[in-house]
C-alpha positions in Angstrom: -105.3 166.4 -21.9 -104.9 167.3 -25.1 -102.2 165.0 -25.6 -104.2 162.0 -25.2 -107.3 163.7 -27.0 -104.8 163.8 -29.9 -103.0 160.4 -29.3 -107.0 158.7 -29.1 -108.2 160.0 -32.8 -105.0 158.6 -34.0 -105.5 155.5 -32.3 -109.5 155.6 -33.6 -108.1 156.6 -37.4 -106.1 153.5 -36.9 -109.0 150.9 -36.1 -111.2 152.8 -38.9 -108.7 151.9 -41.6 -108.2 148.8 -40.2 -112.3 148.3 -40.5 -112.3 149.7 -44.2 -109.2 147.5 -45.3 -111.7 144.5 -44.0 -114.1 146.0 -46.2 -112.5 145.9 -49.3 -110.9 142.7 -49.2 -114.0 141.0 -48.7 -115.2 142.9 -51.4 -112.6 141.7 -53.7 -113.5 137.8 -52.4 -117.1 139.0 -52.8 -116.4 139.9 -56.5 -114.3 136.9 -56.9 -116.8 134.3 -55.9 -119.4 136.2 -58.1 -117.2 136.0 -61.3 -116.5 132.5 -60.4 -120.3 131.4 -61.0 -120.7 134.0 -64.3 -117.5 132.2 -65.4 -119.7 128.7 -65.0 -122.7 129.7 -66.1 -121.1 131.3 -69.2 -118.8 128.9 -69.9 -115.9 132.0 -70.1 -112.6 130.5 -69.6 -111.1 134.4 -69.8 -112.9 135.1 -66.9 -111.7 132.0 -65.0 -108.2 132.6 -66.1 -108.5 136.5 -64.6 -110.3 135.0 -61.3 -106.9 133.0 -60.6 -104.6 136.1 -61.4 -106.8 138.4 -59.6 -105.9 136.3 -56.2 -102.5 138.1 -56.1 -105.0 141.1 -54.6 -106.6 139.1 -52.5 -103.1 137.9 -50.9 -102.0 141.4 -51.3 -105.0 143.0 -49.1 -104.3 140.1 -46.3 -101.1 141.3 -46.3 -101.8 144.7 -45.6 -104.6 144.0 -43.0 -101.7 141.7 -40.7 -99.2 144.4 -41.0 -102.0 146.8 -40.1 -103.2 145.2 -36.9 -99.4 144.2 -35.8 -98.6 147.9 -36.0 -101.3 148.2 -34.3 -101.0 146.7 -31.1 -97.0 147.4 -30.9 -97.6 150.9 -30.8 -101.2 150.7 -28.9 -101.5 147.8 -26.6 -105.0 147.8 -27.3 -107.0 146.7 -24.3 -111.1 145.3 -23.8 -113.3 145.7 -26.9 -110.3 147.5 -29.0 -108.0 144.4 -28.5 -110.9 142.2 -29.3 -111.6 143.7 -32.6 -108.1 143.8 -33.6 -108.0 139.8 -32.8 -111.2 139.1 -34.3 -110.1 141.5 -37.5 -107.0 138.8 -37.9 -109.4 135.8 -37.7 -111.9 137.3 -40.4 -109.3 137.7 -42.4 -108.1 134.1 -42.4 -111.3 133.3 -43.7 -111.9 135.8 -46.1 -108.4 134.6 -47.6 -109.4 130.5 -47.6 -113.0 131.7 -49.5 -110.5 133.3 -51.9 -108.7 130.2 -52.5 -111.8 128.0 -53.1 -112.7 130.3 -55.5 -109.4 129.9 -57.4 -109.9 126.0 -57.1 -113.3 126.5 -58.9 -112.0 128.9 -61.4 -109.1 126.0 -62.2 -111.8 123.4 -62.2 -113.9 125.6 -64.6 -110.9 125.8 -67.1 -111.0 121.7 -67.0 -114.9 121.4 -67.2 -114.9 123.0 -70.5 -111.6 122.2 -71.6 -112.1 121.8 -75.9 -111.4 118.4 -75.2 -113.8 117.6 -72.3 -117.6 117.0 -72.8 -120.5 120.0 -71.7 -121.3 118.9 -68.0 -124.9 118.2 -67.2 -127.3 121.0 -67.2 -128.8 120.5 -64.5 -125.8 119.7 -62.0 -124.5 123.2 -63.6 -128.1 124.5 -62.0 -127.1 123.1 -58.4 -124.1 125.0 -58.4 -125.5 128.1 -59.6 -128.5 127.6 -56.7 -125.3 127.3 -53.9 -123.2 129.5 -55.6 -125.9 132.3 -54.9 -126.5 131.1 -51.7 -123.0 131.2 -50.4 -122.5 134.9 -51.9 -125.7 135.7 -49.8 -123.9 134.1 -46.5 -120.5 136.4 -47.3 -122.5 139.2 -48.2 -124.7 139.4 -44.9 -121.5 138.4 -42.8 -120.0 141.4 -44.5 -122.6 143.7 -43.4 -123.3 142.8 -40.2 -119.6 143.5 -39.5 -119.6 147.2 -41.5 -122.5 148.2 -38.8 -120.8 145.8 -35.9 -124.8 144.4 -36.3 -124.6 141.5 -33.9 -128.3 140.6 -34.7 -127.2 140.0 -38.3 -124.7 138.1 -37.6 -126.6 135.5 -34.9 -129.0 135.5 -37.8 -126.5 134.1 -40.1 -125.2 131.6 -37.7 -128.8 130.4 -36.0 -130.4 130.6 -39.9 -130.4 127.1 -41.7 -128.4 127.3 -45.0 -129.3 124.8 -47.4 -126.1 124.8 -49.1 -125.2 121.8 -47.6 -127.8 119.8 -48.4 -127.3 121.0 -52.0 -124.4 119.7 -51.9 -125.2 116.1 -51.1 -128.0 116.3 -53.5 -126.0 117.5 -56.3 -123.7 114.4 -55.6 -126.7 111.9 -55.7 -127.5 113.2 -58.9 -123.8 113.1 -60.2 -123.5 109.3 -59.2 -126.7 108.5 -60.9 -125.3 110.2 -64.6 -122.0 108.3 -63.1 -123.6 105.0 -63.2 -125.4 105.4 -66.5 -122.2 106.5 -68.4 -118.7 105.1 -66.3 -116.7 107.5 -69.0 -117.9 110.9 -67.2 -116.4 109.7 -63.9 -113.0 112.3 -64.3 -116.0 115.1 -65.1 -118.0 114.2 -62.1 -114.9 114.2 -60.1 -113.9 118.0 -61.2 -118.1 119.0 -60.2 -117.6 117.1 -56.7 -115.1 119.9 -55.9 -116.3 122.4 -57.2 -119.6 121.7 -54.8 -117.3 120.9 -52.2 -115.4 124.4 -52.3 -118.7 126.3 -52.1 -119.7 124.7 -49.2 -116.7 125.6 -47.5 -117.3 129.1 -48.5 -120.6 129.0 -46.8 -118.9 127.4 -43.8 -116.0 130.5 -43.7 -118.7 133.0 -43.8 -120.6 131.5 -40.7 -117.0 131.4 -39.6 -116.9 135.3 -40.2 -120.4 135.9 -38.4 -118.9 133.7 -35.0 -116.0 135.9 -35.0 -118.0 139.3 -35.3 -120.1 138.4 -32.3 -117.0 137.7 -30.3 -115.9 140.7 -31.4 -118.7 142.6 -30.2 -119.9 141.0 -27.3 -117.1 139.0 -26.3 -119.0 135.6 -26.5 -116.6 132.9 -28.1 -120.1 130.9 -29.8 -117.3 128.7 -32.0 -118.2 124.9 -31.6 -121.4 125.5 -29.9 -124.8 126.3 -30.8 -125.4 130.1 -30.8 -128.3 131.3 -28.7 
């Protein structure tokens, strides 16, 4: 008996790392994707130039979390809601690791927007990204704590909750085509704001992504590709 008391703190030390590596990679993207709009809004090519270095730790921390979970069902053969957290832990961290290259995509496109060369972009388009921007950080951020306190109300919140970041998006490229139209020469810069839209919207579609996973996770309900009820 206590043999398997011993072996089952182990095996719950194991998942609580596990959890608190989760934690502090998303984090890191958390911080990333902040910096990313301070970089914009600022106009600090430093910044944007650390953002893209800084993704080594974000790799780094997916790294760890895989070998993590591997180890973890080798040596546990981790069965019911144990085995489902461990599964859902390697699919949350797929998408933590996409939102992390998004972000490095905006950082690059930041160092282009105010290239010494290249023209101010338009104030206002800058405003629409800061408006998603905070609005995708808001997604990750409640996605993030739903899964520290395995809150599946959060997280049906989150996926049942209507997001305007995508209709942001569309807007901001109306507006774009308009300045576009007026002045043909802007069309590379437009371009380079188009993806940098584009990426944040498929941050705020990871971190639903994150929230589908955590309810699987907890109540073993696979909600992906269907409306959550």
């Amino acid at each position: 008996m206590a043999t398997k008391e011993h072996t089952s703190r182990i095996f719950d030390g194991e998942l609580n790392h596990l959890h608190y590596l989760v934690l502090e990679m998303a984090g890191l993207v958390i911080t990333q994707l902040d910096h990313s709009m301070k970089a914009l809004d600022e106009r600090d090519i430093k910044l944007a130039e650390k953002i893209i270095l800084r993704d080594r730790e974000v790799n780094c921390h997916e790294n760890k979390i895989n070998e993590a979970a591997l180890t973890i069902l080798a040596k546990r053969s981790p069965v019911a809601n144990d085995l489902r957290m461990v599964m859902s832990v390697s699919k949350i961290v797929v998408d933590l690791e996409l939102i992390g290259d998004e972000v490095v995509k905006i950082a690059k496109l930041i160092l282009t927007l105010f290239d010494s060369k290249s023209a101010d972009p338009n104030l206002q388009l800058l405003r629409d990204i800061m408006k998603m921007g905070q609005m995708v950080s808001e997604m990750l951020e409640q996605a993030i704590r739903s899964f520290d306190t395995c809150d599946v109300k959060g997280a049906y919140t989150l996926v049942n909750e209507y997001w305007d970041y995508g209709d942001e998006y569309q807007a901001g490229i109306r507006r774009q085509l308009t300045f576009v139209i007026e002045d043909p020469r802007i069309i590379s810069r437009s371009l380079n704001i188009f993806q940098i839209m584009k990426s944040l919207e498929r941050c705020g579609d990871h971190a639903r992504s994150i929230a589908e996973y955590l309810i699987f996770m907890i109540e073993g309900k696979n909600i992906r590709h269907q409306d959550a009820e």
